[in-house]
C-alpha positions in Angstrom: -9.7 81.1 77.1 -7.5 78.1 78.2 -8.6 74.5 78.4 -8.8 72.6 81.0 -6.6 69.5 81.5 -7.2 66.8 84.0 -3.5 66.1 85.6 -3.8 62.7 87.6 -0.7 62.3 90.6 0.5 58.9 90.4 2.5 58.0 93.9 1.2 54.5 93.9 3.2 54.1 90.6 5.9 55.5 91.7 6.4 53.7 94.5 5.6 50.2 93.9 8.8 49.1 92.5 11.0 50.4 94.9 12.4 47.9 97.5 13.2 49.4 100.5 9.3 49.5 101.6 8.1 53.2 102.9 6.5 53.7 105.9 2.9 53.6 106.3 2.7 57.0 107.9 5.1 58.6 105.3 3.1 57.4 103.0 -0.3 59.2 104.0 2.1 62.6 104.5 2.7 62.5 101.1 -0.8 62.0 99.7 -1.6 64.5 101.8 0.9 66.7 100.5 -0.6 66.4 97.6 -3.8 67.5 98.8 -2.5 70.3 99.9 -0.8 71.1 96.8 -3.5 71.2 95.0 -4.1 67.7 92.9 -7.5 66.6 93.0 -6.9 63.1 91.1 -4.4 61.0 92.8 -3.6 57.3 91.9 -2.8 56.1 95.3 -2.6 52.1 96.3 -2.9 49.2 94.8 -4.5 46.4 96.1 -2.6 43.4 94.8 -0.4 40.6 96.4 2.1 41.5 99.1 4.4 38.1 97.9 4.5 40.3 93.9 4.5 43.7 95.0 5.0 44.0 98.6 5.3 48.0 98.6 1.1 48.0 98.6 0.9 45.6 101.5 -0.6 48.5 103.5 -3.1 50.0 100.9 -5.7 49.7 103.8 -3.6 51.8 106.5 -2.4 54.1 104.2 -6.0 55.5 103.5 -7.0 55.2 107.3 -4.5 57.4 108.1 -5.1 59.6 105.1 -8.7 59.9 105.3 -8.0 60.6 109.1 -5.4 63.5 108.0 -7.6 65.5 105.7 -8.3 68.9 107.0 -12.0 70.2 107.9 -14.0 71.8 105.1 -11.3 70.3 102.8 -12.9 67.9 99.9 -11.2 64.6 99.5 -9.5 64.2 96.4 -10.7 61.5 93.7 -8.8 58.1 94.9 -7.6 55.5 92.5 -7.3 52.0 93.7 -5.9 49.4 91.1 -6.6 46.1 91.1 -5.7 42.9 88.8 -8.1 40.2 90.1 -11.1 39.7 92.5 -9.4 39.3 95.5 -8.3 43.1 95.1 -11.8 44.3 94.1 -13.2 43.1 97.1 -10.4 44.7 99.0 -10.5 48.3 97.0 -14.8 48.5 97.1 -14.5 48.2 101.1 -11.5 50.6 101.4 -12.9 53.7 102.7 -11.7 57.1 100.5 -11.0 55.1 97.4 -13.4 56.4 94.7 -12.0 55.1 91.2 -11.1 51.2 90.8 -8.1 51.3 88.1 -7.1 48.1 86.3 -4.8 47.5 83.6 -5.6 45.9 80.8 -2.8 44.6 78.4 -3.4 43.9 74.8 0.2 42.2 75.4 -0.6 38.1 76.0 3.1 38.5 77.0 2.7 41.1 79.4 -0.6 40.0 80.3 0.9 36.6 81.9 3.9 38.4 83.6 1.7 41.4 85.5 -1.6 39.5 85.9 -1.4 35.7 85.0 -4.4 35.8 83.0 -5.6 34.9 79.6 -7.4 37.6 77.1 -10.6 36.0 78.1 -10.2 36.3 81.8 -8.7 39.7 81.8 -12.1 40.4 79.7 -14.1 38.8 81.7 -13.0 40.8 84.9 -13.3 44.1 82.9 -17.2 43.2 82.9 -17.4 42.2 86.5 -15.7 45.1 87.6 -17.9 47.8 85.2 -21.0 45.9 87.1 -19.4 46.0 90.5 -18.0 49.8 90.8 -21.7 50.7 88.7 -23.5 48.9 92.2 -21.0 50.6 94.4 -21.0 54.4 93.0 -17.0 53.6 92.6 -15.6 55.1 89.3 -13.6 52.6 87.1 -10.3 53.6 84.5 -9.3 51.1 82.9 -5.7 51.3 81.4 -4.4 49.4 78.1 -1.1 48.5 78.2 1.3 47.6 75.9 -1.0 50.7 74.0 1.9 52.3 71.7 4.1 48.8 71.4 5.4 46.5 73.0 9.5 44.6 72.8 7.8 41.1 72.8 7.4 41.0 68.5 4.2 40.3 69.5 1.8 41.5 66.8 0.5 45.5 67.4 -1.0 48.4 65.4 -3.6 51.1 65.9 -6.1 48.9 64.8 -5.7 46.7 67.9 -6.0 49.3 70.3 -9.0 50.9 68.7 -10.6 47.1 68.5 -9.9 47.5 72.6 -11.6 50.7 72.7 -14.7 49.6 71.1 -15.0 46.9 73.1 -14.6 48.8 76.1 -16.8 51.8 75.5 -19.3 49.1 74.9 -19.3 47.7 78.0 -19.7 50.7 80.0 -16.4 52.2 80.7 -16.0 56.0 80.8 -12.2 56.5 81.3 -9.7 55.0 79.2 -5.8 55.8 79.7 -3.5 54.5 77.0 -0.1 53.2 78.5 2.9 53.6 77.2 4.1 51.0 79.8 7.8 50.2 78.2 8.4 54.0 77.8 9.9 53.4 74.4 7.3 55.4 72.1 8.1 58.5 70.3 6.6 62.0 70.6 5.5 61.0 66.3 3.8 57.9 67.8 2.2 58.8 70.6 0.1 62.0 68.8 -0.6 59.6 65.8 -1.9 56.9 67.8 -4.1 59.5 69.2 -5.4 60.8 66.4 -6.0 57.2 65.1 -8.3 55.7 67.9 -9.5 59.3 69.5 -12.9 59.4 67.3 -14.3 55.8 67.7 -14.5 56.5 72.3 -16.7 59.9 71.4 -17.8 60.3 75.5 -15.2 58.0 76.6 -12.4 60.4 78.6 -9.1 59.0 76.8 -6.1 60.1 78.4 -2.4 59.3 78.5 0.0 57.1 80.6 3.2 58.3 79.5 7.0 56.2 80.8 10.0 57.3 79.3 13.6 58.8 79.9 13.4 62.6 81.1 15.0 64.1 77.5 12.0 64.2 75.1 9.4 63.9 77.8 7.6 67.4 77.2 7.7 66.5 73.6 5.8 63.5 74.4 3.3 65.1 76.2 2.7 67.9 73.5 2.5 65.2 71.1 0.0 63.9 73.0 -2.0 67.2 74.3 -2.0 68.6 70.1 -3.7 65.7 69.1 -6.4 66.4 71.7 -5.7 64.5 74.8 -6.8 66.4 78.1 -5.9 63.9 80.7 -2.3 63.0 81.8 -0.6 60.8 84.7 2.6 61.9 85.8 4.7 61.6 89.3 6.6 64.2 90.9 10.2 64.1 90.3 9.7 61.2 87.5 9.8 58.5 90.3 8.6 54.9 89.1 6.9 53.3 86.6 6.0 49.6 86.2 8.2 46.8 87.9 7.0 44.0 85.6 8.3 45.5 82.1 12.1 44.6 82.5 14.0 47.5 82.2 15.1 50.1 84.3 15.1 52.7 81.2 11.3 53.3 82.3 10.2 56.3 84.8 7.1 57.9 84.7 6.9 61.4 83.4 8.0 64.0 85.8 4.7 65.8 86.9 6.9 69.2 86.8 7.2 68.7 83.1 3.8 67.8 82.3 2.9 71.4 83.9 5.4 73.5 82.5 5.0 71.8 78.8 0.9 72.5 79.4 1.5 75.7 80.4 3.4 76.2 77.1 -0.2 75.4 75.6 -1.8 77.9 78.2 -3.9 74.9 79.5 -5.2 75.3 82.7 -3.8 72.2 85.2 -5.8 73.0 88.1 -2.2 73.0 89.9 0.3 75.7 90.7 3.8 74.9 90.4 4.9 77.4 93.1 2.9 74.9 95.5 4.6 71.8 94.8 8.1 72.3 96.1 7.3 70.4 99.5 5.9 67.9 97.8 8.6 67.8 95.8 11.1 67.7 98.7 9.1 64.7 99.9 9.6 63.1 96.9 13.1 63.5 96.9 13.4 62.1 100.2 11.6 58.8 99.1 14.0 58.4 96.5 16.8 58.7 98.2 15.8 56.3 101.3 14.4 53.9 99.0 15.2 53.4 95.8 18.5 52.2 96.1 17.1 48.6 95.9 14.7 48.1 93.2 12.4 45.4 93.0 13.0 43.3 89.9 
């Protein structure tokens, strides 16, 4: 019997670093696309500052018009919203359609300043208001660690660090971990071993995978990942993206067609078809080449 594997759509991070700024409307096509192809778990918007990433200015009208779009009889998908302060909570919680509030939490002080301009404390502190917040609101929470497999900062790093995070996030009340590989630079070897490492001490916490990296050696990486027990990946159609604060342009998220065709390898069970995504594939296509000819840096 296959397993089943939790495969989360991430437009939001493919898009925010691009700097010609997509449409609203083309926007909530292409979540809606999605829909329609069959994701159930799409990370969506971002509600952060227009002045740092001004791709996510319209979070708000993009979910109008894609809560407005979704068919009769058809069950909206799980929403994630991230968020890096209060500001953007408030924002996400009164955002109709957004379910999950994401935030990412690096274990980077380096990082940490550039994406968020916060110390550990206050990222920590935020962590706790937000578990209290989306626990009021019925709003799921993920938080991400980035910086998880490394970092280019020779800042200090090891398993023990990440598992120290874990702990301490399992024990305040979050359910859904993702470790990020945000600079893409980890190897298949390292991203299974750091699995292994840290997957016992989150028994009940869903830990998945935030994968960035160059195209060749991507399905390793996501074998690595799956054979050390991981059953919940992000990817992006057509490898669009990734994060526009780490400094190089190596960095892409994992092409959602090869997370399903390495999976399938596995005979895990995606919950997607691959014969349904070539539209939303096309639409991809078409956002890449419109708009990513000027990158935000």
């Amino acid at each position: 019997m296959s397993e089943t594997v939790k495969v989360v759509e991430c437009p939001r991070d493919a898009w925010q670093g691009l700097g010609e700024t997509i449409p609203t409307d083309l926007k909530a096509r292409y979540l809606l696309g999605l829909v329609s192809a069959g994701f159930k778990h799409i990370d969506a918007v971002s509600f952060v500052s227009p002045k740092h990433v001004k791709q996510m200015a319209d979070s708000e009208d993009v979910m109008k018009e894609f809560m407005g779009g979704i068919a009769a009889g058809t069950a909206p998908p799980e929403i994630i919203g991230i968020v890096v302060n209060e500001q953007g909570v408030e924002r996400a919680l009164a955002t109709p359609g957004v379910t999950t509030i994401g935030y990412p939490y690096s274990i980077s002080a380096y990082f940490r300043r550039a994406n968020a301009n916060m110390s550990r404390g206050e990222s920590r502190a935020l962590v706790e208001s937000l578990r209290k917040a989306t626990k009021a609101s019925g709003h799921d929470l993920v938080v991400y660690i980035s910086m998880a497999f490394g970092n280019p900062y020779e800042e200090p790093w090891g398993a023990e660090i990440v598992e120290d995070t874990l702990i301490w996030l399992k024990d305040v009340g979050v359910r859904t971990v993702s470790l990020a590989d945000t600079v893409g630079t980890a190897t298949p070897e390292q991203v299974g071993s750091l699995y292994r490492d840290v997957k016992d001490c989150v028994a009940g916490v869903e830990l998945g995978v935030h994968l960035h990296g160059r195209p060749e050696g991507a399905a390793q990486k996501i074998l690595a990942a799956y054979d050390a027990g991981c059953r919940r990946f992000d990817g992006a159609l057509t490898g669009l993206g990734g994060c526009p604060f780490a400094g190089d342009d190596l960095v892409g998220n994992i092409a959602t067609e090869t997370i399903l065709s390495a999976l399938a390898s596995r005979g895990a069970d995606c919950g997607v078809r691959e014969d349904a995504l070539a539209p939303a594939i096309a639409m991809s296509q078409e956002i890449r080449a419109k708009y990513s000819h000027a990158r935000v840096t």
